[in-house]
N, CA, C and O atoms as a Tinker XYZ file with bonds, in Angstrom:
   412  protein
     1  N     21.245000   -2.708000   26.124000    73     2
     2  CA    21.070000   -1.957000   24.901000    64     1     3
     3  C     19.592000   -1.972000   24.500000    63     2     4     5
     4  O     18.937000   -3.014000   24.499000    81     3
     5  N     19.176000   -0.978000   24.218000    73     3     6
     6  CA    17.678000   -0.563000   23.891000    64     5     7
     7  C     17.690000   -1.244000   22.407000    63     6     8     9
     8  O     18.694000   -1.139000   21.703000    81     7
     9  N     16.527000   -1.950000   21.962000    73     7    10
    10  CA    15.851000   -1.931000   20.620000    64     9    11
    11  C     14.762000   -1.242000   20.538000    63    10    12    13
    12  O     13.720000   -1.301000   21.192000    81    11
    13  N     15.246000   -0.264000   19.266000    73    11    14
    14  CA    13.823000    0.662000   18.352000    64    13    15
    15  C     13.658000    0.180000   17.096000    63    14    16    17
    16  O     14.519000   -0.380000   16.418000    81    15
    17  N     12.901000    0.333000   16.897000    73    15    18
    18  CA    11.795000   -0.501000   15.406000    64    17    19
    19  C     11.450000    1.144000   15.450000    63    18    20    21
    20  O     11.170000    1.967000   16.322000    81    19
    21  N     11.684000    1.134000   13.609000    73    19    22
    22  CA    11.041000    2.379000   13.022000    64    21    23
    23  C     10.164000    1.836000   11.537000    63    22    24    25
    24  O     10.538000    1.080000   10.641000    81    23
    25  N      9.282000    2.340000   11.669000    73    23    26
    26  CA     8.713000    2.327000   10.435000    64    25    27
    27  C      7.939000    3.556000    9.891000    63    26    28    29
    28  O      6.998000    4.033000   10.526000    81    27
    29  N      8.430000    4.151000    8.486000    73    27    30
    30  CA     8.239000    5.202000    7.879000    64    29    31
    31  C      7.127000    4.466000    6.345000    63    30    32    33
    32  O      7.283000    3.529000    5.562000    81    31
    33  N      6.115000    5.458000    6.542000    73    31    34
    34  CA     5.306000    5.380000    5.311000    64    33    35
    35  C      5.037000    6.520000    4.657000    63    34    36    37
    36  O      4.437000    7.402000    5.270000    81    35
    37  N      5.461000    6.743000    3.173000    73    35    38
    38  CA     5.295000    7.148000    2.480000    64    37    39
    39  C      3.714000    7.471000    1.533000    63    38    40    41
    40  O      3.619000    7.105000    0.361000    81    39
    41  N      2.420000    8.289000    2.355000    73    39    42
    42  CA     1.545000    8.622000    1.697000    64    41    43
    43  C      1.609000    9.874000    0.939000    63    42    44    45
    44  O      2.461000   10.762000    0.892000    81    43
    45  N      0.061000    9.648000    0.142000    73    43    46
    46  CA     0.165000   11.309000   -0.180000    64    45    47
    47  C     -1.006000   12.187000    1.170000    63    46    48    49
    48  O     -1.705000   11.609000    2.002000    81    47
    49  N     -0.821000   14.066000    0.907000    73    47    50
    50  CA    -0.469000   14.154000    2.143000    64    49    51
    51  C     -2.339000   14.292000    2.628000    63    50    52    53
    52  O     -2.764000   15.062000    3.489000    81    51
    53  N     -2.830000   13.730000    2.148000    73    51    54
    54  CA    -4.532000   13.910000    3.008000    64    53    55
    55  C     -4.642000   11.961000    3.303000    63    54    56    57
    56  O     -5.629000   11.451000    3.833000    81    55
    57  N     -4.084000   11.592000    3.086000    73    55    58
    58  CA    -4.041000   10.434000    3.673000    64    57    59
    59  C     -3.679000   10.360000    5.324000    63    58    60    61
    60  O     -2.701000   11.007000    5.700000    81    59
    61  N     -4.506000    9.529000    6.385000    73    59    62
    62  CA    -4.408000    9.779000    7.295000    64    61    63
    63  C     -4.145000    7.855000    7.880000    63    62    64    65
    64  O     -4.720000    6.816000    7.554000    81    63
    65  N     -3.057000    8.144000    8.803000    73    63    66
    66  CA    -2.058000    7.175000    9.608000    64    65    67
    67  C     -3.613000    6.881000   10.792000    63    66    68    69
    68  O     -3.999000    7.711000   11.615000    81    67
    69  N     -4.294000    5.425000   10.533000    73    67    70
    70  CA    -5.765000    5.447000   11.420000    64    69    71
    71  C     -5.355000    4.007000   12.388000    63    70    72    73
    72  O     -4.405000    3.317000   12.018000    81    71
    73  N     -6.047000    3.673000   13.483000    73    71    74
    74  CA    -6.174000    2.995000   14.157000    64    73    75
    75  C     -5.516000    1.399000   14.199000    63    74    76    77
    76  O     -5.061000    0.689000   15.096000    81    75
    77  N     -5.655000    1.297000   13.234000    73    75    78
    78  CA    -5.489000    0.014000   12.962000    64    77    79
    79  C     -3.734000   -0.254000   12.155000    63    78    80    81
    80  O     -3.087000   -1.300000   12.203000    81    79
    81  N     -3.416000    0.767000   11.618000    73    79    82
    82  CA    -2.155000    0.712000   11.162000    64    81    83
    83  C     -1.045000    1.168000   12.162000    63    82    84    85
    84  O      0.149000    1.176000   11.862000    81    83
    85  N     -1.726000    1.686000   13.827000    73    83    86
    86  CA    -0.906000    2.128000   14.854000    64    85    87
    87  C     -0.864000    0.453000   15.607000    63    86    88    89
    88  O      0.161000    0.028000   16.141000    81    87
    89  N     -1.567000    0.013000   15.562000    73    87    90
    90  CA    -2.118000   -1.164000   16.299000    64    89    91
    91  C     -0.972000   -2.215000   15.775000    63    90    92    93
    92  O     -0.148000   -2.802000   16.477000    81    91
    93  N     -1.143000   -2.295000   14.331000    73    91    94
    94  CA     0.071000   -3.318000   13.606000    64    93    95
    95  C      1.281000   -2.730000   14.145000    63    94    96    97
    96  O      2.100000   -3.539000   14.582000    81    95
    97  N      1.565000   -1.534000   14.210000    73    95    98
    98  CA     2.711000   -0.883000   14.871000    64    97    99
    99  C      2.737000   -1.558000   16.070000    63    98   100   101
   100  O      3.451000   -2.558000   16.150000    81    99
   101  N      2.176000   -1.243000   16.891000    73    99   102
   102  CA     2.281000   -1.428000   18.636000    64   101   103
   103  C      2.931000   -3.266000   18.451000    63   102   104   105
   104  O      4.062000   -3.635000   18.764000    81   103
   105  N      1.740000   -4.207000   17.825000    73   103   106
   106  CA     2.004000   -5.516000   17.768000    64   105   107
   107  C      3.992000   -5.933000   16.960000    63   106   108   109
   108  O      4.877000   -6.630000   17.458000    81   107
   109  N      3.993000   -5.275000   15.855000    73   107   110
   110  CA     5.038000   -5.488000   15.563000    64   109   111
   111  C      6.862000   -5.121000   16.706000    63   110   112   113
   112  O      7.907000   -5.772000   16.704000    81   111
   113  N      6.519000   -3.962000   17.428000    73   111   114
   114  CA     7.339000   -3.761000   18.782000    64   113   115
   115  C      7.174000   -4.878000   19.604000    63   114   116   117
   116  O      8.189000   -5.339000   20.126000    81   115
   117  N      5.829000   -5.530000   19.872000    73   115   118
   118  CA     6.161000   -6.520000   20.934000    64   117   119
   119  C      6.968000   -7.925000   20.125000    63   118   120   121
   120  O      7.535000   -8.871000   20.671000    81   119
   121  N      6.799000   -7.687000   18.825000    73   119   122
   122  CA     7.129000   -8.970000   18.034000    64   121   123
   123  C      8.947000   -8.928000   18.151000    63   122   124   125
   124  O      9.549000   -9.726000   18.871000    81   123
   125  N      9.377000   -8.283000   17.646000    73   123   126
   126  CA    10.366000   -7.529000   17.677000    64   125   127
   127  C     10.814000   -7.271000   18.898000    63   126   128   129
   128  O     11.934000   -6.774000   19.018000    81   127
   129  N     10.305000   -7.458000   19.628000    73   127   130
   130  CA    11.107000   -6.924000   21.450000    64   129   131
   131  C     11.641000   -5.648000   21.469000    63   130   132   133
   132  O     12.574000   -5.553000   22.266000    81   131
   133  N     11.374000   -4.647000   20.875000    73   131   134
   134  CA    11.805000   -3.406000   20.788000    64   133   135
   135  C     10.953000   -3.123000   22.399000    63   134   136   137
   136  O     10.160000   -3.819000   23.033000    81   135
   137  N     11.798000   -1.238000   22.752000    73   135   138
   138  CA    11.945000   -0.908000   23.847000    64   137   139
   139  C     10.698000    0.580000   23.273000    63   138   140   141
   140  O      9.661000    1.019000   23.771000    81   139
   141  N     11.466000    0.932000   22.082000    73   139   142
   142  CA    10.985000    1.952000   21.875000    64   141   143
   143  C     10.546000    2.004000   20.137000    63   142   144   145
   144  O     11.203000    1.292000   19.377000    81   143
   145  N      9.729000    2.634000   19.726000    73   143   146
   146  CA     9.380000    2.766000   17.994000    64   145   147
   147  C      9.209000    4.205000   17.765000    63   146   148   149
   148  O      8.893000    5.066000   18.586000    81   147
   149  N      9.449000    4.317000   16.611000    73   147   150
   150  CA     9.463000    5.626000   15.714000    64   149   151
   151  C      8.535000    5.678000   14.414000    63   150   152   153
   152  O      8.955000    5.144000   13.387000    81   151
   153  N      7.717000    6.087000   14.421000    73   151   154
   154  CA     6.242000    5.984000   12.942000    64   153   155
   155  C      6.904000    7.480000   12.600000    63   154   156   157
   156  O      7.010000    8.492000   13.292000    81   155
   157  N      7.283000    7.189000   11.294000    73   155   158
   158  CA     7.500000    8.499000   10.564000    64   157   159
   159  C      6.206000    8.271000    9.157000    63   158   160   161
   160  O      5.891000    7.233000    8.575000    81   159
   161  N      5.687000    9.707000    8.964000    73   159   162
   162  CA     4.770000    9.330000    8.182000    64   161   163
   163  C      4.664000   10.666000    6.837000    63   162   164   165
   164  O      4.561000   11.794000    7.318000    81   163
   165  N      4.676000   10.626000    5.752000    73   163   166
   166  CA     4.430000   11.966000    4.819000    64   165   167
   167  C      3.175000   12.151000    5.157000    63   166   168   169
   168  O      2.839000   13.134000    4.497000    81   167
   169  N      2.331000   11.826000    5.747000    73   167   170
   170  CA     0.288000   12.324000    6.063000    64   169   171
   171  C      0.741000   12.923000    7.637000    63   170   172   173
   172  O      1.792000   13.395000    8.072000    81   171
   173  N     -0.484000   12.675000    8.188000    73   171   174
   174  CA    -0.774000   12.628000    9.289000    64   173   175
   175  C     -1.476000   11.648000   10.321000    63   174   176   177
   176  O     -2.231000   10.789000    9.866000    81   175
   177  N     -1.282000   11.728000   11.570000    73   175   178
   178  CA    -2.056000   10.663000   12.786000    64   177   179
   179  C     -3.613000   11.276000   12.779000    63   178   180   181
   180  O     -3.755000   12.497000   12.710000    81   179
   181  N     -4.478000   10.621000   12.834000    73   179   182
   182  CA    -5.445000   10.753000   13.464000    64   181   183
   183  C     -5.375000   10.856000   15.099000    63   182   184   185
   184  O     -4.502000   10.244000   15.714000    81   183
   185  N     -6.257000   11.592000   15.702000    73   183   186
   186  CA    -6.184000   11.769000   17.326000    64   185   187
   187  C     -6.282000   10.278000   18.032000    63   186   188   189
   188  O     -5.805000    9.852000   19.083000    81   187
   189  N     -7.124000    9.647000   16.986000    73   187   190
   190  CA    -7.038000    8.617000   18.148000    64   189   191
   191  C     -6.225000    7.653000   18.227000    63   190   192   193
   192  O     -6.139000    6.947000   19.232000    81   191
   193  N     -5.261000    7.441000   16.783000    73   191   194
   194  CA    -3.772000    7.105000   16.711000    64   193   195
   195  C     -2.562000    7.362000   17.878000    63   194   196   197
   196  O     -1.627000    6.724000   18.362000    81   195
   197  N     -3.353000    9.079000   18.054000    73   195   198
   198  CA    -1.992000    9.036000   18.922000    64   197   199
   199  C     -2.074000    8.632000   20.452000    63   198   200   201
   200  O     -1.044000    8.409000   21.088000    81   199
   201  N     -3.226000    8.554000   20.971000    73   199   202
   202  CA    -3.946000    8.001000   21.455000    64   201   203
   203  C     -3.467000    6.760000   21.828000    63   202   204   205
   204  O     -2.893000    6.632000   22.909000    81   203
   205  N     -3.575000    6.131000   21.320000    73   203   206
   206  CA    -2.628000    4.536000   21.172000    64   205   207
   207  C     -1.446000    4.679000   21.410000    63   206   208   209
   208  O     -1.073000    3.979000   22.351000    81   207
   209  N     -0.485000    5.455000   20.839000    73   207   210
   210  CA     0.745000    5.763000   20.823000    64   209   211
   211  C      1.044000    5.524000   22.019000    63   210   212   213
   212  O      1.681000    4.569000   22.464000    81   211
   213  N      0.358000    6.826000   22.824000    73   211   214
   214  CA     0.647000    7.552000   23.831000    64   213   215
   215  C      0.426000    6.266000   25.294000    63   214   216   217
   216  O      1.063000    6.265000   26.347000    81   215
   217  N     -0.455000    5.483000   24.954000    73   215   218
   218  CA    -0.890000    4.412000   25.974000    64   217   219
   219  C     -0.237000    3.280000   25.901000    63   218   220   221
   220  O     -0.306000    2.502000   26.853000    81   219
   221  N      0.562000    2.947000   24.706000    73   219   222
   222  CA     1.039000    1.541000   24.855000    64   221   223
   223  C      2.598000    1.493000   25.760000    63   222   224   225
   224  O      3.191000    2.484000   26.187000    81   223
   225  N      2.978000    0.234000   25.879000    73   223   226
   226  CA     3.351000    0.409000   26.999000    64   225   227
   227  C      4.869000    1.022000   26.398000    63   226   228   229
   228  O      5.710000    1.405000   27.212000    81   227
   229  N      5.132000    1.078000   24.963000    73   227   230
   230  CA     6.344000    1.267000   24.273000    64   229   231
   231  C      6.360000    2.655000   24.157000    63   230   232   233
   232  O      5.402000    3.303000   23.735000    81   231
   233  N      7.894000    3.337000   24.680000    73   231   234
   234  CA     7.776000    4.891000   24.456000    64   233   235
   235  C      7.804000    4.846000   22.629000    63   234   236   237
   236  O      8.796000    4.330000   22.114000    81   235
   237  N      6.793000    5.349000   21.800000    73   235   238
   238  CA     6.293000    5.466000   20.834000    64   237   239
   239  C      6.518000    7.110000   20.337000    63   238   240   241
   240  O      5.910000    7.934000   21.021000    81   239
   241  N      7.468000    7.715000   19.033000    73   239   242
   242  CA     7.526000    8.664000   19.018000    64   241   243
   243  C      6.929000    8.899000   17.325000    63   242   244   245
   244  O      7.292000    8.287000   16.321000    81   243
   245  N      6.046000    9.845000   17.427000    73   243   246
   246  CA     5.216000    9.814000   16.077000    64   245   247
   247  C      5.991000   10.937000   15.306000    63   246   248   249
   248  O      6.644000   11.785000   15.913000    81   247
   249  N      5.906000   10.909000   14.137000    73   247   250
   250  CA     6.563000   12.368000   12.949000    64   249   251
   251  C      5.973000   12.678000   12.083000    63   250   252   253
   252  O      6.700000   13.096000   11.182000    81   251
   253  N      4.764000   12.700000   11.817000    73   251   254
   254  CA     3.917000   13.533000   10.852000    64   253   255
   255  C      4.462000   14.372000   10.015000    63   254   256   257
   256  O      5.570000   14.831000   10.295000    81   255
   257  N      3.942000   14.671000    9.066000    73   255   258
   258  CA     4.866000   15.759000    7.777000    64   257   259
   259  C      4.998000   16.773000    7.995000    63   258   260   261
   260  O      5.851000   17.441000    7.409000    81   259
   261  N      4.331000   17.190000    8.771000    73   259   262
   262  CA     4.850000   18.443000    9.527000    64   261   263
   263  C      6.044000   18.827000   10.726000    63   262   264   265
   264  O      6.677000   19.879000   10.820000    81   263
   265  N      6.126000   17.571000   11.627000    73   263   266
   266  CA     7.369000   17.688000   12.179000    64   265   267
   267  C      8.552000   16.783000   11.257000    63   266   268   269
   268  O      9.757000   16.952000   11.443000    81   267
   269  N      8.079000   15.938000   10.382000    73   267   270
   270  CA     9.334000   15.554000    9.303000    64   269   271
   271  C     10.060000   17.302000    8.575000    63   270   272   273
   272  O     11.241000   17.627000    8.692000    81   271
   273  N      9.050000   18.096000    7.920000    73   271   274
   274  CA     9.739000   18.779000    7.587000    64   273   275
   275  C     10.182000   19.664000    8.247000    63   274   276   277
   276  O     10.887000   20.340000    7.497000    81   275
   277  N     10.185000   20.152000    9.440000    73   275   278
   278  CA    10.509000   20.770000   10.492000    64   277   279
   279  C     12.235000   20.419000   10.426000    63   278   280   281
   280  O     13.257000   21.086000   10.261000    81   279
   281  N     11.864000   18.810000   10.685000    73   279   282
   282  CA    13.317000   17.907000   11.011000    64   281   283
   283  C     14.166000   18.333000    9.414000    63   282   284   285
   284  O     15.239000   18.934000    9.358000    81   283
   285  N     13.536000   17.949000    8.470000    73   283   286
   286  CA    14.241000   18.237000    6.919000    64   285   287
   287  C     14.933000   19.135000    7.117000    63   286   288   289
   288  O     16.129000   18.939000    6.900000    81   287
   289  N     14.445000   20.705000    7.681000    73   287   290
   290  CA    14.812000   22.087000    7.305000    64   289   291
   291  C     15.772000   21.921000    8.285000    63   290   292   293
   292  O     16.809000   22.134000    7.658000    81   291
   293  N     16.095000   21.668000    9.458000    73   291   294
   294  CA    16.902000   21.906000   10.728000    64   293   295
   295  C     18.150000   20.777000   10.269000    63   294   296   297
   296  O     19.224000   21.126000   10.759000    81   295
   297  N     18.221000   19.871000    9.679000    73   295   298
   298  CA    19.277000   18.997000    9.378000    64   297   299
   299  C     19.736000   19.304000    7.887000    63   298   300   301
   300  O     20.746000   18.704000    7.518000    81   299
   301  N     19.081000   20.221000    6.922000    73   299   302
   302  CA    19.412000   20.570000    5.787000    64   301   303
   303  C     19.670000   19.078000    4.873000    63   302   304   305
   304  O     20.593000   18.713000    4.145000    81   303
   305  N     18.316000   18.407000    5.325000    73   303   306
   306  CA    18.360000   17.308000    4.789000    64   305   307
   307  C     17.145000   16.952000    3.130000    63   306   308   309
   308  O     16.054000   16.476000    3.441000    81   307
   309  N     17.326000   17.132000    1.916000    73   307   310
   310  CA    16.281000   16.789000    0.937000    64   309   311
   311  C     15.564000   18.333000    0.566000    63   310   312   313
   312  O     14.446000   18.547000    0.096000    81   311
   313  N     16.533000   19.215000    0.919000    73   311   314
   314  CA    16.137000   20.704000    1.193000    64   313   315
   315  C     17.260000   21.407000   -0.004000    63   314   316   317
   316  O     18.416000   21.058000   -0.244000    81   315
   317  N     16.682000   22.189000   -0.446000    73   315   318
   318  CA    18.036000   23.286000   -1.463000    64   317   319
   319  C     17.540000   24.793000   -0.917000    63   318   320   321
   320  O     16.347000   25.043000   -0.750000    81   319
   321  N     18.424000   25.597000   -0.705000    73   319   322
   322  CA    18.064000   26.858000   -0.609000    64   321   323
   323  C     17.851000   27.701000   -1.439000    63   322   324   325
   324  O     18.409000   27.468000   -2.512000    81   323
   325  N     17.163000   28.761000   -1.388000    73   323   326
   326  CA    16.484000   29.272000   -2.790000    64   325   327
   327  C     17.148000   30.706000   -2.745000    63   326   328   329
   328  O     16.638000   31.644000   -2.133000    81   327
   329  N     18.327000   30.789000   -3.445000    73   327   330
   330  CA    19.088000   32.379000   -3.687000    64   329   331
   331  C     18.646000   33.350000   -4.299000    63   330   332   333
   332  O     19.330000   34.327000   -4.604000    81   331
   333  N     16.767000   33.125000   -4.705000    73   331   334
   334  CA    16.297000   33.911000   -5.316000    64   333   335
   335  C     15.292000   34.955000   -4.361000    63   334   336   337
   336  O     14.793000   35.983000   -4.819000    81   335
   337  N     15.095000   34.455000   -2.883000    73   335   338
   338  CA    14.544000   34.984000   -1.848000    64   337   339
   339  C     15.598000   34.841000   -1.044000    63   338   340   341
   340  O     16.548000   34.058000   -1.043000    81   339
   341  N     15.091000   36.226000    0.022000    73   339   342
   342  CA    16.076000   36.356000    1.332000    64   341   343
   343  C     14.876000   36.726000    2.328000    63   342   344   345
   344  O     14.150000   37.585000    1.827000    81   343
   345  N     14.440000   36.279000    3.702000    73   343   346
   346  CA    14.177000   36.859000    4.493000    64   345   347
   347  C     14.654000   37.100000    5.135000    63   346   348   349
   348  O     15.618000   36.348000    5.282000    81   347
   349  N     14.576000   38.341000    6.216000    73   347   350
   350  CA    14.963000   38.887000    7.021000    64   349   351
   351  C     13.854000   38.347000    8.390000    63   350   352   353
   352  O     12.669000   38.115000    8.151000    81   351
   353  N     14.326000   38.227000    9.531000    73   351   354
   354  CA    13.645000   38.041000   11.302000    64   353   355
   355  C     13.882000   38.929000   11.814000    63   354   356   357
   356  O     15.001000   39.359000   12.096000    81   355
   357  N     12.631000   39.475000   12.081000    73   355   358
   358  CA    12.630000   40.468000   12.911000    64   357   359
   359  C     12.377000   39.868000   14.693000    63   358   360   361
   360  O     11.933000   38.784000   15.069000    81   359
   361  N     12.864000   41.072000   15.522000    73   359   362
   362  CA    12.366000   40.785000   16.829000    64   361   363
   363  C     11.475000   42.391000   17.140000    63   362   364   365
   364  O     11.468000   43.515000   16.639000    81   363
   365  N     10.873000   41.764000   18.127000    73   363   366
   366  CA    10.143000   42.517000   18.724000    64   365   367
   367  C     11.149000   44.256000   19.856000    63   366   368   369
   368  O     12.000000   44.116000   20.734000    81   367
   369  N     10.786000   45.112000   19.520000    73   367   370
   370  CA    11.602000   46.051000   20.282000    64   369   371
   371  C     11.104000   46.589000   21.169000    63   370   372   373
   372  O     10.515000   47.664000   21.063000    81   371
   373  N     11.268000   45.816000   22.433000    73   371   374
   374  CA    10.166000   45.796000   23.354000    64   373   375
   375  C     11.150000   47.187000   24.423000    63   374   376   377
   376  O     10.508000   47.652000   25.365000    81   375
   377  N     11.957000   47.490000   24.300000    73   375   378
   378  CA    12.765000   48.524000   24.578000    64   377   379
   379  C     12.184000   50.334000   24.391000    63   378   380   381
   380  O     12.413000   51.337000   25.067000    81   379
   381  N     11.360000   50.095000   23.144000    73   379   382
   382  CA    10.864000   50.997000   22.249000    64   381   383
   383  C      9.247000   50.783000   22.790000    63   382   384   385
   384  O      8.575000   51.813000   22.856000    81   383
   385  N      8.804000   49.901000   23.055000    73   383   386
   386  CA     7.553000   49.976000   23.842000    64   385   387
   387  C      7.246000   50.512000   25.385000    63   386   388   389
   388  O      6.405000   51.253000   25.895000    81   387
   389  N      8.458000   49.688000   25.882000    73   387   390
   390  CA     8.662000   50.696000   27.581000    64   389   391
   391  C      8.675000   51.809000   27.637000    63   390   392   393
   392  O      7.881000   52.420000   28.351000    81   391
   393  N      9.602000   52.409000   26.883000    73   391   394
   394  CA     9.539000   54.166000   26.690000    64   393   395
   395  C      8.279000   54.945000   26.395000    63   394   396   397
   396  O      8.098000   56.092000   26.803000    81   395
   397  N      7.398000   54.244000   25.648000    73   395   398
   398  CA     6.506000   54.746000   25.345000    64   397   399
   399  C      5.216000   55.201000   26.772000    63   398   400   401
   400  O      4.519000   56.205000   26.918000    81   399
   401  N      5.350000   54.043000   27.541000    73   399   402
   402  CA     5.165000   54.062000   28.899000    64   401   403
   403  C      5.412000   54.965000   29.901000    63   402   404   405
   404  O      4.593000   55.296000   30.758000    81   403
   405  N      6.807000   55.460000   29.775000    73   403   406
   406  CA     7.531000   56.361000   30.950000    64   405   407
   407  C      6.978000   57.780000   30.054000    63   406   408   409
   408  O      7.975000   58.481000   29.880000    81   407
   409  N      5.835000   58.393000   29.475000    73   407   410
   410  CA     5.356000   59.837000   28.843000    64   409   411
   411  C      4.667000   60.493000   29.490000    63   410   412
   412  O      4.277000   61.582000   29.068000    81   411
């Protein structure tokens, strides 16, 4: 059975997840004997955070607020829908472009 260690921090969002708080990460997995860790964060990683991530020897999976809310919207999790807008998705009518071709 695999052990994962997650740890989620709650900044505000120009606050940036730096070197040294990936590092306490990495150390706390070996403390812990975890296999694998999860850093969920409301900011963001710095590059050279992930950097670290990416090199230690623990598969390390990062979530920045941008793929947190990604995850929010797709699990309809901390999310309300707003019945006061509707969009519509369009696709491309690439059907209607070929033709234009065969003139």
């Amino acid at each position: 059975m695999e052990r994962v260690y997650l740890q989620a921090k709650r900044y505000q969002p120009d606050h940036q997840i730096d070197p040294g708080t990936m590092n306490a990460f990495v150390g706390a997995l070996a403390v812990k004997k975890a296999q694998k860790g999860v850093f969920v964060t409301t900011s963001f990683f710095t590059p050279s955070v992930e950097v670290i991530a990416h090199a230690s020897p623990y598969h390390i999976a990062l979530v920045d607020r941008g793929r947190l809310g990604d995850l929010m919207i797709d699990h309809d999790i901390g999310i309300q829908a707003n019945p006061d807008k509707t969009y519509v998705l369009k696709n491309m009518d690439e059907d209607f472009f070929e033709s234009l071709g065969e003139r």
